[in-house]
N, C-alpha and C positions, 0 to 999 in steps of 0.2 A: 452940344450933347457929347460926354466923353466917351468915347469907342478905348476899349482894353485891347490888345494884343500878345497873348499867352506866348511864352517862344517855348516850343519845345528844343529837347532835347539833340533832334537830329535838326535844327535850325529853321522847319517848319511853323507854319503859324496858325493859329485858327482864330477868325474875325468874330469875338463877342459883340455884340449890339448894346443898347442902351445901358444904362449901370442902374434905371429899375430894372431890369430883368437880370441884374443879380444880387440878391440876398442876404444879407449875412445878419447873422443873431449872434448879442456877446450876452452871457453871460457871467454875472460876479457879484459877488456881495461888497463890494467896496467901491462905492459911491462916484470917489475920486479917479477908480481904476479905468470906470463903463466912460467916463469924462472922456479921457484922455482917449480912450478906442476910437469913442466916438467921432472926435475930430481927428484921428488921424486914416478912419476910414469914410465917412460921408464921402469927402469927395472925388470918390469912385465907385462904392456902392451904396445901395437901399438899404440902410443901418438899422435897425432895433436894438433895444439893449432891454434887461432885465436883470433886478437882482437877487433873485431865487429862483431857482427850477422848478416851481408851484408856478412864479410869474411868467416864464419864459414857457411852460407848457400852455398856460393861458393866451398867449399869444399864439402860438402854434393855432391853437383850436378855434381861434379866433378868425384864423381864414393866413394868415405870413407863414409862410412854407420857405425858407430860406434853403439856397444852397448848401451854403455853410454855417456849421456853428463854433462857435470860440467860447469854451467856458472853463470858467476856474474850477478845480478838481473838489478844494476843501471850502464847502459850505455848509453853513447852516442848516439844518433841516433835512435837508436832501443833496450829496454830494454830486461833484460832475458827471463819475461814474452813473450814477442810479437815474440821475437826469436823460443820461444818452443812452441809457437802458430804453426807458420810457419810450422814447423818440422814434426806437428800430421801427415799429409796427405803423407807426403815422409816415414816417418818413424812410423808409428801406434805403435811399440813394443820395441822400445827404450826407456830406465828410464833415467828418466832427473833429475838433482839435482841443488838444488839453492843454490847458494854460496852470502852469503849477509851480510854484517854490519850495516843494519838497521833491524830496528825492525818492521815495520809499518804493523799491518796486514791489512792492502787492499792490499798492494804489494802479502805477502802470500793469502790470498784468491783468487784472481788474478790471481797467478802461480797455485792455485789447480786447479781453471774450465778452464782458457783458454790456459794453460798450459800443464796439465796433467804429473806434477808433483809428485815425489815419498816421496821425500826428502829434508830437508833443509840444510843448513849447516854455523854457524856466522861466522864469519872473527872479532879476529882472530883466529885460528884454531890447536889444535894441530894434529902433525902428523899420530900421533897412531888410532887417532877418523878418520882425514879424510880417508886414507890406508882402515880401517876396513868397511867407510861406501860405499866407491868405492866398495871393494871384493862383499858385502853382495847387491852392485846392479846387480853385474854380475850375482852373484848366483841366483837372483831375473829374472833377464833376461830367461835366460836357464830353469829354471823350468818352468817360464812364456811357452815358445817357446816348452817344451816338453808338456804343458796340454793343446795346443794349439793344436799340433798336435795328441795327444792323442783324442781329442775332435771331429776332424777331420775324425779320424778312426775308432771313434764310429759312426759320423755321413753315415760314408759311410761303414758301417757296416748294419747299422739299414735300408739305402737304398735300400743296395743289401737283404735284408733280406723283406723287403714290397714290390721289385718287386718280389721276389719269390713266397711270397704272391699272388700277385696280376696275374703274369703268373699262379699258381695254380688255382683261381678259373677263368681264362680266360677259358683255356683250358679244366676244367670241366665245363663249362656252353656252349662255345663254340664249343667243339669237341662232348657233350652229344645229341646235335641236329641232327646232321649230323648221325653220330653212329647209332642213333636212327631210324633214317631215312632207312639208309641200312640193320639193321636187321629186319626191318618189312617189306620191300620191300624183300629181299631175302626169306624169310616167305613165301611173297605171290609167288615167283617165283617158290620155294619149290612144293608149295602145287597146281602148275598153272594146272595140268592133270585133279584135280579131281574137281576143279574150272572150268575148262573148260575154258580159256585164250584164245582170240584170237592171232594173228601173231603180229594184232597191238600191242596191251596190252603190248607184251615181249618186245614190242620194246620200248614203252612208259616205262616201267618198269627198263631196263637198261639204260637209260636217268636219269631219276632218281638217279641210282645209278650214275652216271658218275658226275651229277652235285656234291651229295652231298659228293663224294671222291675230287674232284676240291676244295670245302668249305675247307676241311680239309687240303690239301695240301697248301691252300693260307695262312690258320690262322699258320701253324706249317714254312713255308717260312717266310713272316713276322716277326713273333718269332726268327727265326734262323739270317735274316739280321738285325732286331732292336740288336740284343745281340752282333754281329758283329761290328756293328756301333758303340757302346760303349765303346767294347775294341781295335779301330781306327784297324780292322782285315781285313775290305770291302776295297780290294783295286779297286783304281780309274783309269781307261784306259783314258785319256784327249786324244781328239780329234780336230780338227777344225770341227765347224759345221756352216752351214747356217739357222737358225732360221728358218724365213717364211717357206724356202721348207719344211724342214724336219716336222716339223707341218703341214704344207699341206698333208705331206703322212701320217700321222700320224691319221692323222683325219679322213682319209677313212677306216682305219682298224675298225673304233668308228659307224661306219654307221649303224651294224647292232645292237646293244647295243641301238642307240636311234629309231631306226625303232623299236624294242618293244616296245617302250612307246610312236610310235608316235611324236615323238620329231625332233624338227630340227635344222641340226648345220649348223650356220650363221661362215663363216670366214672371215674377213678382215685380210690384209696384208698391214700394210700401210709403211711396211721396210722391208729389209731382209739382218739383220745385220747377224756379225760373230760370233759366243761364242767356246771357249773350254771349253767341259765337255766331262764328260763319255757318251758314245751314248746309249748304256744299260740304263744305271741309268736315262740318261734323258728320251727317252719312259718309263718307270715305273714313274717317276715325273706325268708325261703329263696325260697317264695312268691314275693314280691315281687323279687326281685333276679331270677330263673329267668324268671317274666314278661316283664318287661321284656328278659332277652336273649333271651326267643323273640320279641319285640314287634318290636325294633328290625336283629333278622336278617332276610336274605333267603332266599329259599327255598333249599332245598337246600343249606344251609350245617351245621356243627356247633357246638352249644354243650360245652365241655368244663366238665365239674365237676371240683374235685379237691380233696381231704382231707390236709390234712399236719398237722404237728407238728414246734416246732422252737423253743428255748430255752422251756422252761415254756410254750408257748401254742398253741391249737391254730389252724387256719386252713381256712377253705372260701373258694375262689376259685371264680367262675363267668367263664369266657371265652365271649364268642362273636364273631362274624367279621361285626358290621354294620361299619358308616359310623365309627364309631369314635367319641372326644367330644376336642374342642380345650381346649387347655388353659385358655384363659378361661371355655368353658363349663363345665369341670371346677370352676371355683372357684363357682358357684354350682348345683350338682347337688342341695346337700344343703340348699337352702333352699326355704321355703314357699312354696306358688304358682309355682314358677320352671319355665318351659317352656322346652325348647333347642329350638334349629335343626334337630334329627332329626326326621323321623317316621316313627311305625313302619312298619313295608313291608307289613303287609295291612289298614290303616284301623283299628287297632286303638286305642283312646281313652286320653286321659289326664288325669288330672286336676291333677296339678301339687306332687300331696299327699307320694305314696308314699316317695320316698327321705326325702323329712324328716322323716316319722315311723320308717322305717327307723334313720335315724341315732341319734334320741332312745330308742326301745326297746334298739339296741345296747350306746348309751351306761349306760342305767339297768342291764343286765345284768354289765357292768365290762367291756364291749369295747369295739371299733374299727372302724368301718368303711371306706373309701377306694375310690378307682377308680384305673387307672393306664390309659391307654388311648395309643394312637399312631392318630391319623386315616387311616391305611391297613392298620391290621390289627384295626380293633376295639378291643373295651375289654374290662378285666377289674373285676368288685366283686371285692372281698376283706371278708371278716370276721373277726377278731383275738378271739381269748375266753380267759383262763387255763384251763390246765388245773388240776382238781379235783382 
């Protein structure tokens, strides 16, 4: 089995493996020409040959994804050029080479932009040149393919390195609240004898603390299923569910959340199709979206629910009648950490988390999420799930 060894340029080397794992497609309309390719490349690499770019894309599609390709400029039908047009979108990292016996440069001009072209090559050609200029594409390939993925690894280096960031100062900005909170209330509990503290007070006073260990427990859960969701770790229990009902019940647990602010939940059901999803994840979706429009309404306003069904899919909308969200802010709703311009109308907290893990549990279930809002009438979520 022959092993190739590429010499670069500063004398280094890099170990290619087997000669199928590299590629090469000739194309040319001259019967005689593909002959002679043929055997002077087989025995080093995985060969194809075709003689039009109708043929040689048929290949492609066909599942042979070559590194390289070697085709003649002036054909028939469809020229080298418009051939290795075609190719950009299936193949982005493939080096192409033009095999030609004219000279014309609009032809080469031609192959450099709509091409994307590496290399030329006249006809006619000695052996030694073409062998060496084939090698030094593959070599050319491969390193391409390693700074590529190099680049990759930076990029998702420097990710994981700004959300860490980014969870760093969450968790000191968001957890310093709360903290804060229960040392100065245990403070007062501390010192209640000589305060003289009523029965109410103590009890007003552990409220307090209850809520603001609840804050904390939500922002450090959040945290924990976003990082989950990431590394595909949140497994998914699929169930059969009925939409309308299960939103019906769902909504009653929500009663006392808008009876603080006065608020009233309007339900329509105008379906009550089927979906599988997780039954957990889907109350925390609902949850979450239903919150948030009682979070960011004003008092004595309505949020409306509604239930439909319509081309195979079913749909829960939640409207409600805040501030509304601007179309710029729209475009960054569903990402992590991102805080908009609203805030909610009774000092209600946020952690920056919720929709973007919304999105991703949607997503894993084979739904859709969205917002469609007009800045003076509110905004609506919508949820998108096939029907079962």
């Amino acid at each position: 089995m022959l092993r190739i060894k590429p010499v670069l340029s500063d004398s280094s080397t890099i170990s290619l493996s087997a000669k199928e794992e590299y590629r090469l497609l000739i194309v040319d309309d001259e019967r005689d020409i593909l002959l002679t390719l043929h055997e002077l490349f087989s025995p080093l690499y995985t060969v194809r040959t075709a003689e039009s770019g109708a043929q040689a894309l048929a290949i492609i599609q066909s599942g042979f994804i070559p590194q390289v390709i070697l085709a003649d400029q002036r054909m028939p039908g469809m020229s080298g050029t418009e051939f290795f047009a075609q190719t950009i979108s299936l193949m982005p990292h493939t080096v192409r080479v033009v095999l030609t016996g004219y000279t014309d440069v609009q032809d080469l001009t031609d192959s450099i932009n709509q091409g994307n072209v590496y290399r030329f090559l006249t006809k006619p050609w000695r052996n030694a040149d073409l062998l060496e200029i084939i090698r030094v594409c593959f070599q050319h390939y491969y390193l391409s393919e390693e700074k590529t993925a190099l680049m990759q690894a930076l990029e998702r280096l420097e990710y994981i390195n700004n959300e860490k960031t980014e969870i760093l100062s969450l968790v000191a900005h968001d957890l310093r609240s709360p903290l804060s909170s229960i040392q100065i209330t245990a403070e007062i509990i501390t010192n209640g004898v000589a305060m003289g503290l009523t029965e109410e007070r103590y009890e007003e006073l552990g409220k307090q603390i209850t809520a603001s260990t609840e804050r904390m427990n939500k922002l450090i859960k959040n945290l924990l299923d976003a990082h989950a969701l990431e590394e595909g770790k949140l497994p998914l229990n699929f169930v059969s569910m009925e939409v309308a009902q299960t939103v019906g019940m769902l909504l009653k647990d929500f009663i006392p959340k808008a009876q603080a602010k006065n608020i009233t939940i309007e339900y329509q059901a105008e379906a009550n199709p089927t979906i599988s999803v997780d039954e957990v994840w889907f109350y925390q979706i609902i949850d979450n979206l239903f919150s948030n429009a009682v979070k960011y309404s004003p008092q004595g306003t309505t949020v409306l629910v509604k239930v439909s069904a319509s081309n195979g899919n079913a749909f829960v909308s939640i409207h409600d009648q805040g501030p509304g969200i601007s179309e710029e802010d729209r475009t960054k709703l569903f990402q992590r950490f991102s805080k908009l311009p609203s805030r909610p109308t009774g000092g209600e907290k946020s952690t920056g988390l919720g929709l973007s893990t919304v999105k991703k549990l949607v997503e894993k279930m084979n739904g859709r999420v969205w917002c469609e809002s007009n800045t003076a009438v509110g905004a609506v979520f919508i949820l998108q799930f096939p029907v079962f």
